[in-house]
N, C-alpha and C positions, 0 to 999 in steps of 0.2 A: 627686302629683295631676296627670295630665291636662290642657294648658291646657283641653278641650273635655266634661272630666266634668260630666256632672250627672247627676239625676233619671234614667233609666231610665223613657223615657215611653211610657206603656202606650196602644195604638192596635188597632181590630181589623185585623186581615189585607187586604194589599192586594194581589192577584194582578195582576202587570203583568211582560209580556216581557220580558226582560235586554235593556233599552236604557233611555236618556233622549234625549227631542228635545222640539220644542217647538211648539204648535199656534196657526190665529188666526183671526182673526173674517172675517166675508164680508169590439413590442422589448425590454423587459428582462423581469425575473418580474413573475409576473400575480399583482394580488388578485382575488378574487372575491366575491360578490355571494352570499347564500344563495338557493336554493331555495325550492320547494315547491310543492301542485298547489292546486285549488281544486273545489269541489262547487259544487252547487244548493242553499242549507242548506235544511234546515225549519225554523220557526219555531219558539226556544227559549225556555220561560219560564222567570222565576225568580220570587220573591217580593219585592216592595218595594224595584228596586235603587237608589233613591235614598233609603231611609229613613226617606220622608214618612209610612211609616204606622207610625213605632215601631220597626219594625228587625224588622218580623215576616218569620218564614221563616228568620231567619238565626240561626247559635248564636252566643252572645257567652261565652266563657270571662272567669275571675276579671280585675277591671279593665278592663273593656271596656262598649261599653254606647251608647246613642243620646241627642246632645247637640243645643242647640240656638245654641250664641255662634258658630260659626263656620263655617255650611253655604257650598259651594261654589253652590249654585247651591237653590231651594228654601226651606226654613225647617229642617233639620233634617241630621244628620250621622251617621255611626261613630266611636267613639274608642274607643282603647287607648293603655290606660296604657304607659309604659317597661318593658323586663324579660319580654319573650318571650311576651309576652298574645297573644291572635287572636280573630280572630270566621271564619266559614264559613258557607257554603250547599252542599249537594248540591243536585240536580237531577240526573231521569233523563232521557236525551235520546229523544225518541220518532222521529226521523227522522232521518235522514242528512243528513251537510253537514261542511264545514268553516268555522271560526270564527275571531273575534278580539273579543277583551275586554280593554276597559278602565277604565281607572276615576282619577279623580280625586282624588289622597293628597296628605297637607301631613307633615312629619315634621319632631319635635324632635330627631333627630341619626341617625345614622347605622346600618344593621344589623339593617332591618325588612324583610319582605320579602312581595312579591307572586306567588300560587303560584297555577297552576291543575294538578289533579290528576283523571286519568281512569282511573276503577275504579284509584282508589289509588295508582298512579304519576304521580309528575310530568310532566305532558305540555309543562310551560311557565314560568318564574317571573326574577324581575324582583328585584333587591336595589334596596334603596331608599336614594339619597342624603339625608342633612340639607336637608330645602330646607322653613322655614317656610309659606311660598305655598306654594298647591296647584300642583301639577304633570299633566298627562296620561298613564300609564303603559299602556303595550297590551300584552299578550302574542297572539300569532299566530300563523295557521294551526295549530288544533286541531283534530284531526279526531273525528267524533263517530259512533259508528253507533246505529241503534233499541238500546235499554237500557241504553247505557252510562252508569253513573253520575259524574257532573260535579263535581268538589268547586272555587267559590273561596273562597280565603283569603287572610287578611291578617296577618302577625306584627310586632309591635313587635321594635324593637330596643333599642338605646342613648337611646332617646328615646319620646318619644308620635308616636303615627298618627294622622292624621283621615283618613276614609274619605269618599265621596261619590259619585253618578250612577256608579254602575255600567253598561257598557252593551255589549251585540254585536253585532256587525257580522258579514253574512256575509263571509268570503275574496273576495278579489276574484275573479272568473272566469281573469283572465291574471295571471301571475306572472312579471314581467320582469326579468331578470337582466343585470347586467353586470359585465363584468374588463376591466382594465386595465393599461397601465405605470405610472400616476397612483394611488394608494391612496385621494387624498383623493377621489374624484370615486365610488368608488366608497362608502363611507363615506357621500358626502352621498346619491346615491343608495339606498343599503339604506335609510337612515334616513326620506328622505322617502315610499319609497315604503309602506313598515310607518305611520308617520303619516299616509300621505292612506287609505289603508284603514280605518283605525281610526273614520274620519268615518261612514262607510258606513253609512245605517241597515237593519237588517231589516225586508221587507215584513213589514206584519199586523199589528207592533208596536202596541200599544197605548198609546199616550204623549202626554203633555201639551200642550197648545198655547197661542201666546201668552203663552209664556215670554220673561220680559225681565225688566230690573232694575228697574221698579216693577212688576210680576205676577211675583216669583221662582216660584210655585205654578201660572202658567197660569191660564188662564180656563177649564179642560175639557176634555175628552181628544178623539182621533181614532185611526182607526187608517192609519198611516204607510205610503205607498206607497214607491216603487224612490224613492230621494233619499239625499243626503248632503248633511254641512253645508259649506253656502257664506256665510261672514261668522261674527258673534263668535258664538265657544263658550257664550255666557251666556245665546242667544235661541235660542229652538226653531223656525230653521227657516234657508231659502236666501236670498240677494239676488240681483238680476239681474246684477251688476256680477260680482260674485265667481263668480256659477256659471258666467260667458263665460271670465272669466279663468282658472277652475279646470277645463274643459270637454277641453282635450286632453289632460291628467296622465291625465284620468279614463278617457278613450279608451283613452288606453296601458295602461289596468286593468282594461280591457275593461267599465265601466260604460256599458255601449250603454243598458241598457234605462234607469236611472238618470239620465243625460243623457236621452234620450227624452223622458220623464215629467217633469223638470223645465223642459224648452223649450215642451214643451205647456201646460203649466200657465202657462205666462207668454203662454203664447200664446193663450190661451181668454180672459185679463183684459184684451185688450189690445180693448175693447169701442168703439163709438161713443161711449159716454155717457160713458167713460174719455179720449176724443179721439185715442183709439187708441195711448197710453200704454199698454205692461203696468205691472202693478200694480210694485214694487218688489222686494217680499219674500212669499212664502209658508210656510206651515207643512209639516210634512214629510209629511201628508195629503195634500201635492198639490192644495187645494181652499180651503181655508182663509186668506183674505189678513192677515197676522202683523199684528197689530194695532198695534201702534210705530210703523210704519210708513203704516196705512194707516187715516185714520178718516172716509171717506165718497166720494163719486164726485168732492167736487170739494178734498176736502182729504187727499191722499198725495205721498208722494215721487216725484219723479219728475224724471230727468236723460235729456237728448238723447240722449246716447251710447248708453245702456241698449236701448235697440229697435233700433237700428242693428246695435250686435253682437250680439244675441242671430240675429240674421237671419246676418248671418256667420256665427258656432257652429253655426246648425243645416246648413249647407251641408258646415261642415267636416266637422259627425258625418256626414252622409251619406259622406260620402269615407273614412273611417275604417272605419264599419258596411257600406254598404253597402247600408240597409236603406233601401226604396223607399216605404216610410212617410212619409220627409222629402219625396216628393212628393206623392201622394197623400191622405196624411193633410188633409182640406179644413179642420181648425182650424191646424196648422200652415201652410198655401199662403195662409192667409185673412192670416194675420198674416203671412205675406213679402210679401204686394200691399198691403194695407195702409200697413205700415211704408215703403214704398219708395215710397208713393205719395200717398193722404190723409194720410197722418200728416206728412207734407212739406210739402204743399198749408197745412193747415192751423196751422201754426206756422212757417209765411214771412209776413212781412208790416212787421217792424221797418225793416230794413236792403235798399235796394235790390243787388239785385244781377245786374242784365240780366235776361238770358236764363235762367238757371239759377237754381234755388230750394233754399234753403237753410234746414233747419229750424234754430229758434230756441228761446231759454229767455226766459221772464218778465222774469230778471236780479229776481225778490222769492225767491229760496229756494227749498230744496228742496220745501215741501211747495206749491208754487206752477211749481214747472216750474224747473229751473235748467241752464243750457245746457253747462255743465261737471260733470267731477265732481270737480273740485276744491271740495270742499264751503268751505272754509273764509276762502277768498280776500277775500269781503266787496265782492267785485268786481261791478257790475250788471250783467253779461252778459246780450249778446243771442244772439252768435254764437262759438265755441269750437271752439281746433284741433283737440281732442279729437273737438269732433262731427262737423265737418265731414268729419273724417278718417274716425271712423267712417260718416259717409254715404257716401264713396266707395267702402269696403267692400262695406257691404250692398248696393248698386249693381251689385257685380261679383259679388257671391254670388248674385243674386236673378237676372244674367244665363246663371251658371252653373246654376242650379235650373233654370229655364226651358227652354235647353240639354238637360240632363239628362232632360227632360219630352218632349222633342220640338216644344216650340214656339220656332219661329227668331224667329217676328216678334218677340216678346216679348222673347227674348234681344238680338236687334242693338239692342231700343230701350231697353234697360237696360247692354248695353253701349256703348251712344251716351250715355248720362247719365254713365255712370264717367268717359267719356274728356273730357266736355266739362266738368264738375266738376272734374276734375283742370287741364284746361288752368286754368279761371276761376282757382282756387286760386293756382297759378303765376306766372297773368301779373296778375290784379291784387288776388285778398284777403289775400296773406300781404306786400303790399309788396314794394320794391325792397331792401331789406334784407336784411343777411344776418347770422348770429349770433346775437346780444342785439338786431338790430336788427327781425328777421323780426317781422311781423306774426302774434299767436298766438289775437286775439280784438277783438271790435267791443263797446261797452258800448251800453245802448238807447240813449243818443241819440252813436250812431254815432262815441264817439271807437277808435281803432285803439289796441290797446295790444301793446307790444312786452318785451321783458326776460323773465323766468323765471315760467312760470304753473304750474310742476309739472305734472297731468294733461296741459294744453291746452298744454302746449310739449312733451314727449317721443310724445303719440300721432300729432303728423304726423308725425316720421319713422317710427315703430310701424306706425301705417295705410299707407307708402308713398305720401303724397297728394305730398311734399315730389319736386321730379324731380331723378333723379340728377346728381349733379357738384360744385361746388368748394360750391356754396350749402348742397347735405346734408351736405357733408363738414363742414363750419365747424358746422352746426348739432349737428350728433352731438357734436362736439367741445365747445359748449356746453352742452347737456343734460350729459354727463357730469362736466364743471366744477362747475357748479350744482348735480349732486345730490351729488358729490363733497366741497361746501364748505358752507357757511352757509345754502344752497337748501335741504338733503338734508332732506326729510319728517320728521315724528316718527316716523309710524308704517310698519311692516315693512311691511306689504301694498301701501302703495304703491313702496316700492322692489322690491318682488316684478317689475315689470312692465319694471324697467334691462334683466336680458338680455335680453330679447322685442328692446328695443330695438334691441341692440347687434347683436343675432344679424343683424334682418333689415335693418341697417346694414353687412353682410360685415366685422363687426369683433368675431371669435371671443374676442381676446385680450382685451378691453375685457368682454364678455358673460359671458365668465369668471371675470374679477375681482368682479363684481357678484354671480354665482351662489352664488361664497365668501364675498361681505360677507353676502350673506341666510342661510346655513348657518352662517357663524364668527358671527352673531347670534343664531339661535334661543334660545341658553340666558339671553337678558336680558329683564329682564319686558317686557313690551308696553307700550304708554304709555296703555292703558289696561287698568288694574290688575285690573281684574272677570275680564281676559281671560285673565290667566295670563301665562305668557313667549311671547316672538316665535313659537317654535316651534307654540305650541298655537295659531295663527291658521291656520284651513284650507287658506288660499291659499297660505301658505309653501310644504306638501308638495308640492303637488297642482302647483304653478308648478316645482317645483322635479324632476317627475320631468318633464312635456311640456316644459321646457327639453330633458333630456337627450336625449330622442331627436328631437323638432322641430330644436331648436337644434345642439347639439354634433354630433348623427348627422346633422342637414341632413335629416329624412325628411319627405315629404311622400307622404301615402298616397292614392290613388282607388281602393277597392275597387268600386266599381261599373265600373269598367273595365279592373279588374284589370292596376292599372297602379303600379308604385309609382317615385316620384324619388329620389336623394341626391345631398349633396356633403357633403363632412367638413367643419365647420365645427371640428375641434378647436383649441385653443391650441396655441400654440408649443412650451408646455413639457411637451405631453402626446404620449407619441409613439405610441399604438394605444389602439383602445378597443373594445369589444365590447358587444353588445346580443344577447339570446337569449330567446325567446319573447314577440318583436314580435306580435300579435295583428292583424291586418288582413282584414278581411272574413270569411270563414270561411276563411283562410290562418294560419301563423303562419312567423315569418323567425327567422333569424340573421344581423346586421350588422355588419362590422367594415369600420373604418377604421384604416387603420395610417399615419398624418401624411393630408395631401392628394393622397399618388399613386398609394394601393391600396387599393382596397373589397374585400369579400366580403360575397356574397350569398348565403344556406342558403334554401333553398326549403324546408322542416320536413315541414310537412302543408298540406293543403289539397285541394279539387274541381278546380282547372282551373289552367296556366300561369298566370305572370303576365308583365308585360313590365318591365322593370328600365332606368329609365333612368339613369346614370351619370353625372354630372356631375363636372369636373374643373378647376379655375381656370387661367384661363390659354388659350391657343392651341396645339396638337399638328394635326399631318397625322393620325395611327393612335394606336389604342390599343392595348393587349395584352390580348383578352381568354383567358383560362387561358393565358395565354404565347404564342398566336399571334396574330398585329400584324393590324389589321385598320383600315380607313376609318373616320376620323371623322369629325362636324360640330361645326361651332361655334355659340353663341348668346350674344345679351348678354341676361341677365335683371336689373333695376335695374341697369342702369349696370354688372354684369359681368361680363364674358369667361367664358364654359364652352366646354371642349371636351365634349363627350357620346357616347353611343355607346346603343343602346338594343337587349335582347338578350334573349331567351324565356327562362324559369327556371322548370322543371317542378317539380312537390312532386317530393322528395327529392333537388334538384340544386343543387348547390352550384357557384358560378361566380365567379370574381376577375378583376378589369379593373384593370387599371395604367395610368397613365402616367408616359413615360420622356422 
């Protein structure tokens, strides 16, 4: 018997796209990295892929059948019995695209397996381990043309299957490859990057909203714009927090239009009557404010930090994309003056602080304003390093934007705000302190508190508000003690955000170690249970590919100036590494770093040159570019020494710079 048999419960027919989301109320041998290309899909239906309406559309062979004790998400399930049972769906595919399907399986022992089959061949399948909990399973890039018919399947093995939220994703646009001397980097890379796709919803999808653990069933459907999930698998839709953090993986997967759609939507909520808070969380309608989160104008979530980066993120995608929407677009420009401006104005007033204005939380909670996102602290914050940090950010992003628009005034007087925030920070809001001693937050009635805040002690050095030298050094040096020992979070998503740390602290070796404690974790459940294992938390992938090429590859991209930076940031023990179909503006690269003293730069495809700046630690007279020695400069960017050399790299040219 089945833990999940019963009843065969008869439902009429529910026609819904093959997805579920959730909607809401107003040097040595190389390994390598697979392949593969990507389309524009059309939009694929299937019948009923969560089950909710009975299991219709689907065939259920002898011992199989739709249960109700142990759905993943919903009120309902698949199960098969042990001993080579299955259930199926065909579909024929009306339009062209490539795909990725996943689904949601719990097995009572080993030898079950997950197949997808086009026009009768295996295009895809997945053997399934013993794992009680449910687990996330994708098969990817499958490619589909008008009539080809689709079969999934499900077989038991040595034990029973529980099936649940079936769901497709189209392929990501860019399919980013890499190889290496290091096997494991490559390994964490495949794997994250096949996981942060899998998130991806398809436009048009038809699908629930205001999914959560008391609405398992939603409140009513929508149909789903460019989105993917950012925060727990068990709610149908994004958070502000997660989709900043998850925003340049996503870049690297060429989800332009995806990010787009989700910074506007936060950016459309971020209303007068709101005090120009964006809402927290959305459904994947893009329209819809996720109801858990949000139940009236004066009662939702809402953390400092969250508007700040989201102003940041959309600067970055501009740099990334390219795309001159992030100026232009006047609900996105509304919300970078806003945020940088009334939204500042309006939530200073606890904590004097001169000249300069510094926005604040309630210190009552998150649905009351809370100046951290350290949710849990119990701390009555007025003021947090986290924020502050992030306001220094979006200060420099919003001078960059402005810049980029062609207005100077507006720029020098937001880069006059970064520069004088920064100093304030320095010389008197984080104290004389250094370590455990530094200043990380002010409580409302103005006491300074010092020692380990998790969010609000790791984002000033994150943010760069911290200025370089023996004081960031000690500090870095604590954050990673801290989260190393007794400090370290319960939960993965927040350790997700060590390498960011560590990376733009020039301490590759440290950002490295942490990249592997978040990968040699994925397979332990979450610490919270609903959510599955570490792994099935969105941010995990999605952190874990924009590490690789932000972090390890040091890439910093401005397609709008057709200009891209690096420096290797590799570890010690990793001695080349490679990156192939880098995506940047309408260009795409190939990068390799071989240690810290030789880049290479593939110019693939693209419209117009770019200009490749090179960075290299340390002080040199020349470089070698393609082996002949040429004049360098130096610069200190935070606190360090680059030599650089900066050099035209047309589509199809490839060009290597050493230094000796």
């Amino acid at each position: 018997m089945s833990r999940s048999r019963v009843t065969l419960l008869a439902t009429a027919a529910l026609l819904v796209p093959l997805a579920l989301a959730p909607t809401a109320a107003a040097g040595t041998g190389a390994h390598t990295a697979r392949g593969g290309s990507a389309g524009a899909p059309a939009l694929l239906t299937v019948v009923d892929p969560g089950f909710e309406a009975g299991g219709s559309g689907w065939e259920f062979g002898p011992g199989t059948g739709v249960a109700t004790n142990n759905p993943h998400d919903g009120r309902r399930l698949a199960y098969l019995d042990a001993g080579g049972k299955n259930i199926s769906q065909t579909v024929t595919a009306t339009g062209r695209g490539s795909y990725d399907f996943s689904a949601w399986i719990a097995t009572g022992g080993s030898g079950g397996r997950y197949v997808v089959r086009v026009n009768g061949v295996t295009a895809a399948s997945v053997s399934l381990p013993a794992s009680p909990a449910y687990r996330r399973h994708t098969l990817s890039r499958v490619p589909l043309a008008p009539g080809d018919r689709l079969e999934i399947a499900f077989e038991s093995g040595d034990g029973w299957v529980n099936v649940d939220d079936v769901m497709v994703s189209p392929s990501a646009p860019a399919d980013p490859r890499i190889s290496s001397s290091d096997p494991e980097v490559v390994a964490l890379f495949d794997w994250a990057e096949r996981k942060a796709n899998s998130w991806v919803q398809l436009p048009g999808t038809q699908g629930p909203l205001n999914v959560d653990e008391r609405n398992p069933g939603g409140t009513g459907s929508g149909v789903y714009a460019p989105s993917y999930w950012a925060g727990y698998a068990h709610r149908s839709g994004y958070y502000a927090r997660d989709t900043a953090h998850q925003l340049a993986g996503a870049e690297v997967l060429g989800l332009r239009a995806e990010n787009k759609t989700m910074l506007r939507s936060f950016a459309a909520s971020a209303t007068a009557e709101h005090a120009y808070y964006p809402v927290w969380a959305m459904n994947f309608d893009a329209r819809t404010y996720l109801s858990i989160a949000y139940h009236g104008p004066d009662s939702f979530v809402r953390e400092v930090p969250a508007p700040f980066e989201l102003v940041q993120k959309a600067e970055e995608a501009y740099r990334w994309s390219g795309d001159r929407a992030y100026l232009t677009d006047p609900v996105l420009w509304d919300f970078y003056r806003h945020v940088t401006d009334e939204f500042v104005t309006l939530h200073d007033g606890q904590k004097d602080n001169g000249r300069v204005r510094v926005a604040e939380g309630t210190g009552k909670g998150i649905f009351q304003g809370t100046a951290s996102y350290d949710e849990v602290s119990g701390e009555p914050l007025a003021e947090a390093g986290d924020a502050i940090g992030s306001q220094y950010q979006a200060y420099r992003a919003m001078a960059a934007l402005a810049r980029a628009k062609g207005d100077r005034v507006l720029a020098a007087r937001f880069e006059r705000r970064s520069r004088d925030l920064k100093a304030y920070f320095n010389s008197t809001w984080s104290g004389g302190g250094s370590g455990a001693d530094m200043v990380r937050g002010y409580t409302t009635d103005g006491r300074a508190l010092t020692g380990w805040g998790k969010e609000n002690s790791w984002f000033m050095p994150l943010k760069h508000i911290i200025d370089p030298g023996d004081r960031l050094a000690a500090y870095l040096d604590f954050v990673d003690e801290q989260a190393g020992g007794a400090g370290r979070p319960d939960n993965i998503e927040a350790l997700t955000y060590l390498p960011d740390v560590f990376f733009a602290g020039d301490r590759p070796d440290t950002a490295w170690k942490w990249m592997r404690y978040v990968y040699d974790h994925k397979d332990l459940p979450h610490v919270n249970s609903r959510q599955g294992a570490n792994g099935d938390y969105p941010e995990v992938s999605f952190t874990l590919v924009g590490q690789t090429v932000q972090g390890l590859m040091g890439l910093t991209p401005d397609a709008p100036d057709h200009t891209l930076t690096t420096r290797s940031q590799l570890p010690s023990t990793m001695g080349w590494l490679k990156l192939e179909d880098l995506h940047i503006g309408d260009s795409t690269f190939a990068l390799r770093h071989d240690g810290a003293r030789t880049s290479t730069l593939t110019h693939t495809s693209g419209s117009s040159p770019y200009t490749w700046e090179a960075r290299f630690p340390g002080t040199h007279r020349a470089l070698l570019v393609d082996g002949v020695r040429q004049p360098a400069r130096t610069k200190v960017v935070d606190g360090t020494t680059y030599t650089y050399i900066r050099t035209r790299v047309s589509p199809g040219q490839t060009v290597t710079i050493e230094a000796r």
